[in-house]
N, C-alpha and C positions, 0 to 999 in steps of 0.2 A: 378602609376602602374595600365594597365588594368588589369591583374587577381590575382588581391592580396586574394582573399580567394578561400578554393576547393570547387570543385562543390558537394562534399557530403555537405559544408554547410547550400545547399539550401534545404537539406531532413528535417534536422532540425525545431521543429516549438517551440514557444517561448511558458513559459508553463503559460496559460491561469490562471490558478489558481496565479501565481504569478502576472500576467496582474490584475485582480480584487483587489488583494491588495495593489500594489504600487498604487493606484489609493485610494484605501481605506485611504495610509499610508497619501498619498498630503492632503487628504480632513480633517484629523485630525489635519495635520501641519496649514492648516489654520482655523481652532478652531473649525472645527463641533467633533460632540461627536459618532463614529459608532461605531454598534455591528458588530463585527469578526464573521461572520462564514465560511468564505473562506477560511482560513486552516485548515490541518489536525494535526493539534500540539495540544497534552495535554496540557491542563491551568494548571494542577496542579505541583510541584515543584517534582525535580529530589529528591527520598527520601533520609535523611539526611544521614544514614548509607551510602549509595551508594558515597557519596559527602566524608566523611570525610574519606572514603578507598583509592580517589582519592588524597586527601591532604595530607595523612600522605604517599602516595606510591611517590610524590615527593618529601615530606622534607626528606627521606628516603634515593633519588639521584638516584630513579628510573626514568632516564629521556632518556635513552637512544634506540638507534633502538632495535628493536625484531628481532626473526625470521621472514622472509615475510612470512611464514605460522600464523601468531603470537605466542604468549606465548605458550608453549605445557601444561599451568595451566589453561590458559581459553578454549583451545581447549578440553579437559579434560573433566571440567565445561560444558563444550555446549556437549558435546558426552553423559555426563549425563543427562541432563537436555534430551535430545531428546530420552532417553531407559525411563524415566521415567515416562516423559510428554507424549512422540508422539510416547512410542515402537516402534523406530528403533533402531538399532543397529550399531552405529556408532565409528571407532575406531578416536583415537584424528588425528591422520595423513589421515584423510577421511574429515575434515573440514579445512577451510580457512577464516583466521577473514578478513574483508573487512573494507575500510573508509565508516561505513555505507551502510547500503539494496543498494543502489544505486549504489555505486562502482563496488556492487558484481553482479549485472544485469548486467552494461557494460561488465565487466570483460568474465562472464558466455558466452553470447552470441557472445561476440567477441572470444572464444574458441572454441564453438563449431556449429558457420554459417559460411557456407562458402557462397560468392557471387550467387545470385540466388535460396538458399535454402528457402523453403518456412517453416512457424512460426504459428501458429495457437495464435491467443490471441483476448483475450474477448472484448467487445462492447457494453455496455458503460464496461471502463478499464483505468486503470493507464498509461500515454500516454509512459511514459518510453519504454512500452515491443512495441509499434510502432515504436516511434523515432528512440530508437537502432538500431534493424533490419533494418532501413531504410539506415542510416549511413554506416554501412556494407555492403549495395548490396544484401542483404538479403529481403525476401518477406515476408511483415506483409500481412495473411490472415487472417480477422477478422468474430469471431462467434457471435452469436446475444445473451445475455442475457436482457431477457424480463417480464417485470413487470406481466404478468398474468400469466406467468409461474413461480411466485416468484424466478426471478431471476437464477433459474435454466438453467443448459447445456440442453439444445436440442442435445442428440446422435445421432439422424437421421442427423442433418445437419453437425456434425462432420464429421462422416462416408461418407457424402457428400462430405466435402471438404477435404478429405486428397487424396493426388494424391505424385506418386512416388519419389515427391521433398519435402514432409515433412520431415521436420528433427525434429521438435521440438513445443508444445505446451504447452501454459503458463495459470497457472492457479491462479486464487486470490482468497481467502477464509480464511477469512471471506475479504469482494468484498469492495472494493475502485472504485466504489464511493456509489455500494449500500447497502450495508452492509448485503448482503445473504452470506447465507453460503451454500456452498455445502452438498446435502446429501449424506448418506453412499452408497446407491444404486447409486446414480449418481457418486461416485468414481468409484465405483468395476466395474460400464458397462464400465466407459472412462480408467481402468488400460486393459482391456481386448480390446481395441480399441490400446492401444496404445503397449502393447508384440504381438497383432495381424501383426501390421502394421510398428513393428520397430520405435516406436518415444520415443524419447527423452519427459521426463515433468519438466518443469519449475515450480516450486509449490512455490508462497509466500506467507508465512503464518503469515506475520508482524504483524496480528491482530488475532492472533487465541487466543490471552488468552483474548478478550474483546467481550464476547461472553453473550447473555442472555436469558430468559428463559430457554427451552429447549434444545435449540442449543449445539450442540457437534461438536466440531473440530477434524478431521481426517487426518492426514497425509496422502496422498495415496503413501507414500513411505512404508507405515507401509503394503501394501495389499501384498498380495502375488506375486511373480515375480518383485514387482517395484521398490527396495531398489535400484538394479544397472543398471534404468533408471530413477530415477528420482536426480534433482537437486534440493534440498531445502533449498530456501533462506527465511532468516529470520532477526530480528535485537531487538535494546533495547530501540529504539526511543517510541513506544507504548505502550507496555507494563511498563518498566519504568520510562515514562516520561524523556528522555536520547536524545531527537531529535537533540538539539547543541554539542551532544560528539560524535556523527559519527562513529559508532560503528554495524556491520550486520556480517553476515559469508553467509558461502554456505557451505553444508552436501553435498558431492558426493560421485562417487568413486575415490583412490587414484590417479591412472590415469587422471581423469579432475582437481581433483585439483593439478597436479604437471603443469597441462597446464595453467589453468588458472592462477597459479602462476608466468608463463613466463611475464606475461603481467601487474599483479600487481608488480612483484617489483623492475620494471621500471617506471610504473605510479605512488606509492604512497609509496616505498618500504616495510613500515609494519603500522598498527594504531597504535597509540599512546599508550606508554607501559603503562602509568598511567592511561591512560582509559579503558584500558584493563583489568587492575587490577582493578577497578572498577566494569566492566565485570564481574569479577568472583564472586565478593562478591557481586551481584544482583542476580546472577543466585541460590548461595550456602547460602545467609544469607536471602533470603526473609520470610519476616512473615508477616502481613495481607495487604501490602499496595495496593496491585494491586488489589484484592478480594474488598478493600475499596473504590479506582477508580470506579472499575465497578460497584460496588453499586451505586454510586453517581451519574454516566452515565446513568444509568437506568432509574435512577431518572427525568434525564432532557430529556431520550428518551420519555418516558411515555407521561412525559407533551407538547411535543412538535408536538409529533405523535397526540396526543388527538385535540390539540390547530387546526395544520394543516389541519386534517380532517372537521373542522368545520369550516372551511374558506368556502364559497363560491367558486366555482371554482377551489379549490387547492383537491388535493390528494397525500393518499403516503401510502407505505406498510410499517408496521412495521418490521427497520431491527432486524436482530439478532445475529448481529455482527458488529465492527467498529463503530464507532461515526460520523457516517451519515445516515442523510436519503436523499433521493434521492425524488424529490417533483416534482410529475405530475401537469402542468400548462395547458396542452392542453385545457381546457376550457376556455383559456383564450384566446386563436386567438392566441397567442404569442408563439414566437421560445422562448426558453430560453437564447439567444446570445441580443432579443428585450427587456426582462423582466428584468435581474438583473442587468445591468446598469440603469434604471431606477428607481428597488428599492434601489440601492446606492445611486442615485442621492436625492432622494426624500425622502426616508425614516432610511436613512443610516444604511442600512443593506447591509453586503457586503455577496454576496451568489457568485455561482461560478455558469455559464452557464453549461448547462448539455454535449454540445456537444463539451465542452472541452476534454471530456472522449469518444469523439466518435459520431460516426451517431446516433444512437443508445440514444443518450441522447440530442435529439435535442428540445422535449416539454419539459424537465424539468433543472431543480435546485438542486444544490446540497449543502448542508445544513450541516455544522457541529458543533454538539452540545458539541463539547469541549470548551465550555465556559461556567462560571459562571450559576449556575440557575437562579438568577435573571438575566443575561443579555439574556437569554433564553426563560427567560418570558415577559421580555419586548419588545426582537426581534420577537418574535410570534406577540407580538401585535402589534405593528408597520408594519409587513406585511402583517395582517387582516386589518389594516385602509386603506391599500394602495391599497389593494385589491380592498376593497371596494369604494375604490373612482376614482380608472380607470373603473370599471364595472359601474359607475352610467350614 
C-alpha cells in the first residue's frame, strides 16, 4: 500500500525522553550497570494505603465501567481537594477524570482547536502541548522561558505574540523540564493578558505539591475572572507516586467538559473504577507521605545542585519545584543532542538532551533526581569524571 499512514502522522515526533531510555534499558540488558536519570517517575512506592483501597475495591467486584465523567465520589474528592488546596471552586460535574494528565491534554485540545488556531506553549516544555496542536492543524506558538530570567514568562513577548488567532495558552508550573515555578505577579499580569485578549489557559499543575523552599504554587484559575477560562489539568502520577495507574482529570467549565467528554468516551470510555477508588482514598486519607517525598527530594536536589555547580563547565539554577534540574553545558562547546549520548555511552548516566523539550533547551541536560540518594551521588560523580576528562 502507497499511503498506508495519514499525513498528520508525520507532525508526530517520537518522545526523545523515551529515545534515551530504550537505549538506557539495551545497555543494562547487556550487563552494564546505569544511573536513571531520564525519567520523570518517582522511585518511591505507590503508598501502601492507596494500594490496599485498590485491592479490596476489586475483591469487592468493583470492576465494572463508570460514568465517562467518572465516579461522581472521586469527582467529589477532586472538587475538594481543588477549594482546599488551590481555592477554586469547583462543582463535581465541572471535572472529568481522564486515563491519566495525558489523555486529558489530547482530549482538551482536541475540544477546544480548531484547524489553524494558534496555541501559545513554553520553551524549553513538555513536548505534548506541541505535538497535539500539531496533529490537529492547530498552530504551536512557542514562548521563550529563560534561565536568567529564572525561568520566568516574559509578558512583553506574550503580548507580542498573541494575534487574532489565539485561542489558547499553556502553562506548566511547577515547569517540566526546569523546575521554576511561576510567580504570583507573573500569574495576575498573564490572567489580565488573557480576559484582555479573550484566551483560553491550559494550566498543568501535575507537580504543584513538589515544591521547595519558599516556592508557593498558585492556581491562576483561583485569580479573579479566570475560573471560566481556564482549563486545569492535573493528575496522581507525582504527587502520589501513581504513574503506572493512569489516573489525571481536567477542572473546566460544565460546557467544556460535556465536550470534551464527546471524545473520551469513545477513546477510553471511563478510567478504571478501581483506580479511581484509589483516587479517592489518596486525595481524602493522606497523612505525611508526600510531605515525606519531598523532604527526601530535597535532599537529593541540595546535593546535586551543590555537586553540579562545582563541575567545571557545568551550571544550573536551583529548581523549586519538580524533580529536575535542567543543567547548563554551554561551556562545554556541546549541544546537549552531542553531550548525553556520550555520557551514556561512557559514563552510564542516562540524562535526556535539553532540546528534547524545545529550541530553547538546546546547551543543556535535563537531570532527574527521582532516584535513590546514593544513585544521585554517585551519578554526580560519574559526570564530574567525564566532565573532566573530555575538558583535558
Amino acid at each position: 500500500m502507497d499511503k498506508l499512514f495519514a499525513k498528520r502522522m508525520d507532525e508526530l515526533v517520537p518522545s526523545g525522553i523515551r529515545k534515551v531510555n530504550e537505549k538506557a534499558l539495551a545497555m543494562e540488558r547487556a550487563g552494564e550497570t546505569v544511573i536513571h536519570f531520564e525519567l520523570g517517575r518517582p522511585d518511591f512506592d505507590t503508598p501502601e494505603y492507596i494500594k490496599n483501597a485498590c485491592i479490596e475495591d476489586i475483591k469487592k467486584g468493583d470492576v465494572f465501567y463508570t460514568s465517562n465523567f467518572g465516579t461522581m465520589e472521586l469527582r467529589e474528592a477532586i472538587a475538594w481537594k481543588l477549594k482546599t488546596q488551590n481555592n477554586v471552586e469547583y462543582k463535581p460535574t465541572e471535572i472529568i477524570v481522564s486515563v491519566g494528565l495525558s489523555e486529558a491534554v489530547f482530549d482538551v485540545m482536541a475540544a477546544i482547536l480548531d484547524e489553524g488556531d494558534e496555541v501559545l506553549v513554553p520553551n524549553p516544555g513538555w513536548l505534548n502541548y506541541l505535538n497535539v496542536p500539531k496533529l490537529l492543524g492547530a498552530v504551536p506558538i512557542t514562548y521563550t522561558l529563560k534561565e536568567e530570567n529564572d525561568y520566568q514568562i516574559d509578558l512583553d513577548e506574550i503580548r507580542a505574540k498573541v494575534t487574532p488567532r489565539t485561542k489558547a495558552l499553556v502553562l506548566i508550573t511547577p515547569s517540566n523540564p526546569t523546575g521554576g515555578v511561576l510567580a504570583e505577579d507573573v500569574l495576575k499580569e498573564l490572567a489580565e493578558i488573557a480576559v484582555k485578549n479573550d484566551i483560553m489557559i491550559i494550566s498543568d499543575e501535575v507537580y504543584e505539591r513538589l515544591l521547595y523552599d519558599d516556592a508557593k504554587h498558585i492556581s491562576i484559575a483561583s485569580l479573579p475572572g479566570m475560573k471560566e477560562r481556564t482549563i486545569t489539568l492535573n493528575g496522581f502520577s507525582k504527587a502520589y507516586s501513581m504513574t503506572g495507574w493512569r489516573l489525571g482529570y481536567a477542572a473546566c467549565s460544565e460546557e467544556i467538559v460535556k465536550t470534551v467528554n464527546k471524545l473520551h468516551q469513545h477513546v477510553v470510555t471511563c478510567a478504571s473504577s478501581f483506580v479511581q477508588k484509589a483516587g479517592v482514598v489518596a486525595l481524602k486519607e493522606e497523612k505525611n507521605e508526600v510531605a515525606d517525598m519531598v523532604k527526601e527530594y530535597q535532599r537529593r536536589r541540595d546535593y546535586a545542585v551543590k555537586a553540579i555547580n562545582e563541575i567545571d563547565g557545568l551550571s544550573c539554577r536551583c529548581p523549586k519545584g519538580a524533580f529536575y534540574i535542567f543543567i547548563n553545558i554551554e561551556k562545554l562547546g556541546m549541544s546537549g543532542q552531542e553531550f548525553a549520548p556520550l555520557l551514556l555511552e561512557n559514563a552510564k548516566v542516562a540524562m535526556v538532551p535539553g532540546d528534547v523539550f524545545g529550541s530553547e533547551g538546546d546547551h543543556y541536560i535535563r537531570m532527574s533526581f527521582a532516584n535513590s540518594y546514593e544513585n544521585v551521588v554517585e551519578g554526580c560523580k560519574r559526570l564530574k569524571e567525564f566532565v573532566e576528562k573530555i575538558r583535558k
